[in-house]
C-alpha positions in Angstrom: 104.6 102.6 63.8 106.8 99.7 63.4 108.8 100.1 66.7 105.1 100.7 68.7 103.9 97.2 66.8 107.0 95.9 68.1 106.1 97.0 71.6 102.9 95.6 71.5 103.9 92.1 70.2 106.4 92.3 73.1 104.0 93.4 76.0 101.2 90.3 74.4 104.2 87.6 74.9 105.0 89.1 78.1 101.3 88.5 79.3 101.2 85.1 78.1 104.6 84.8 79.7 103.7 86.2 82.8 99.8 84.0 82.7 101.6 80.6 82.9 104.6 81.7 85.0 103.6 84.5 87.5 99.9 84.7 87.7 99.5 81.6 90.2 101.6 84.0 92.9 100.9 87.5 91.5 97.3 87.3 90.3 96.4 87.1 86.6 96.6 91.2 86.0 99.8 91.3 88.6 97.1 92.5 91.0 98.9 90.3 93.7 97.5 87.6 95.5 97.9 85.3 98.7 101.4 84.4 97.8 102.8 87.3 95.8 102.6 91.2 96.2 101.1 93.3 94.0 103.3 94.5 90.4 101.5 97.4 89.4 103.7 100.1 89.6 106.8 98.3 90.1 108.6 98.6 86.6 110.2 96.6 84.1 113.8 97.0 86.3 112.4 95.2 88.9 111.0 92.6 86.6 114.7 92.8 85.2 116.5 92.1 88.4 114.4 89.7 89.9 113.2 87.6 87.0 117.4 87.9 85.6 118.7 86.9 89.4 116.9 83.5 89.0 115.4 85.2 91.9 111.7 84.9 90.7 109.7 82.5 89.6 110.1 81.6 93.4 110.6 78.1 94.4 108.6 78.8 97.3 107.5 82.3 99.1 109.5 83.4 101.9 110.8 86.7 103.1 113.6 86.7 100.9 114.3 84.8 97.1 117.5 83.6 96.8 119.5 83.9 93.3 119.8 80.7 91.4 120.2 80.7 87.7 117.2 82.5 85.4 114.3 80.0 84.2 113.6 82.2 81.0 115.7 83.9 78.0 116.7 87.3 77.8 113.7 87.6 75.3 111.6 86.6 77.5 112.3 88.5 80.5 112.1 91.6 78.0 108.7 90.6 77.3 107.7 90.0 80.9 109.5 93.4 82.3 107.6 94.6 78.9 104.1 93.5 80.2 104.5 94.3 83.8 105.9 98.2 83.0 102.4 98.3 81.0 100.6 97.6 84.3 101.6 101.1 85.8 104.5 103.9 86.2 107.9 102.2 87.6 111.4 102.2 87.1 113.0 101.1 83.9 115.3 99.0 83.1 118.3 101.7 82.8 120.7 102.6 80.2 124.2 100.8 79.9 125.1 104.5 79.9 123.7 104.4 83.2 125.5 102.0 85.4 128.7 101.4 83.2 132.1 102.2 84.9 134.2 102.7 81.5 136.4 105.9 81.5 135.9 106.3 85.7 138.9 108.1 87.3 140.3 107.1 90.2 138.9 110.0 92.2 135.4 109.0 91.2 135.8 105.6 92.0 137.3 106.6 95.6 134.2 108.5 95.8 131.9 105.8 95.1 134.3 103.9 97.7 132.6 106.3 100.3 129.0 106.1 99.5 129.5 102.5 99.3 130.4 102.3 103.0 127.7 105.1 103.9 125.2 103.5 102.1 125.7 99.6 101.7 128.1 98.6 103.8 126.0 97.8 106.7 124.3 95.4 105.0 127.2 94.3 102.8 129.8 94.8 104.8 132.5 96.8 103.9 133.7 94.8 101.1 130.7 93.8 99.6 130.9 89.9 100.5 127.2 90.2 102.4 125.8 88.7 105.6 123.1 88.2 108.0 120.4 90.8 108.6 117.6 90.1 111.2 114.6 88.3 110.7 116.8 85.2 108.8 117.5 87.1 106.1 120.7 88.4 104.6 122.6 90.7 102.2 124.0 88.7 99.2 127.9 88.9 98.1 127.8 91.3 95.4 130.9 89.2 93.6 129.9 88.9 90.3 126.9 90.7 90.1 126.0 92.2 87.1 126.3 96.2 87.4 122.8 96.4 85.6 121.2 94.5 88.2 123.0 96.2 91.1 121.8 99.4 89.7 118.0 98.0 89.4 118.4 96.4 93.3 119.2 100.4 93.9 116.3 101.3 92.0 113.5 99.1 92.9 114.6 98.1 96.7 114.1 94.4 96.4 113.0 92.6 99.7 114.2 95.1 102.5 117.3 96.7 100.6 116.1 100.2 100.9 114.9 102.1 97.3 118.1 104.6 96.9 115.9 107.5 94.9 117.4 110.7 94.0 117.2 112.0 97.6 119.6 109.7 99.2 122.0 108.9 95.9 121.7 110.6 92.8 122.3 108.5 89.3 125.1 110.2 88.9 126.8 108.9 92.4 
């Protein structure tokens, strides 16, 4: 009862959260608006990556948000993530167990290697420093970037990076 108290405290501050900072773009029930798509459904991952990227609150709308350091606390992207998963069904913000690369063996790691240039590598290039795409965007260097939020970019598709689901990578890849 505790833990589901918790939640609910957590989800309220996200809604606040989200009333003051996101609403203006994303309408007040993340219904979307003129400047902002739609959040129901998206999950608290996508929250995660683009609210932890810096990427969003935007600056300004455009095609693509650019990464700049985050305007909010861990806590309080918890709580936002928290209120947007309660809006609808989405992906969620995974495990550490998930995404960490501890006790890989070389063979795996070759393997990933591979789907790395199948997969990414055209937008990435094929050692992950990024690059122009059409339409003036581009693929960011993925130096640096936190495995959490490359697994949620692979999870949620942000801008036009393609949603990897289970039928083109499995978790396990």
């Amino acid at each position: 009862a505790s833990a589901e108290a918790a939640q609910s405290t957590q989800v309220e501050e996200g809604r606040k959260l989200f009333a003051v900072s996101c609403s203006t773009c994303h309408g007040l029930t993340g219904e979307g608006g003129t400047e902002g798509p739609s959040l129901i459904g998206v999950g608290a991952a996508a929250v995660d990556f683009q609210v932890g990227t810096g990427r969003m609150p935007a600056q300004q709308p455009g095609p693509q948000m650019q990464e700049k350091p985050p305007v909010f606390t861990n806590e309080e992207i918890a709580a936002l993530a928290a209120y947007v998963a309660s809006l609808g069904p989405g992906a969620a913000i995974p495990d550490k167990a998930e995404y960490d690369t501890e006790g890989v063996t070389d063979a795996e790691m070759a393997e990933g290697g591979e789907l790395f240039r199948t997969n990414c590598s055209g937008c990435h290039n094929v050692v992950g420093k990024g690059g122009a795409l059409p339409w003036g965007r581009s693929a960011p260097n993925l130096d640096g970037v936190e495995p959490r939020h490359m697994y949620e970019a692979m999870l949620t598709g942000p801008q036009q990076m393609p949603v990897f689901g289970d039928r083109v990578l499995h978790p396990e890849d």
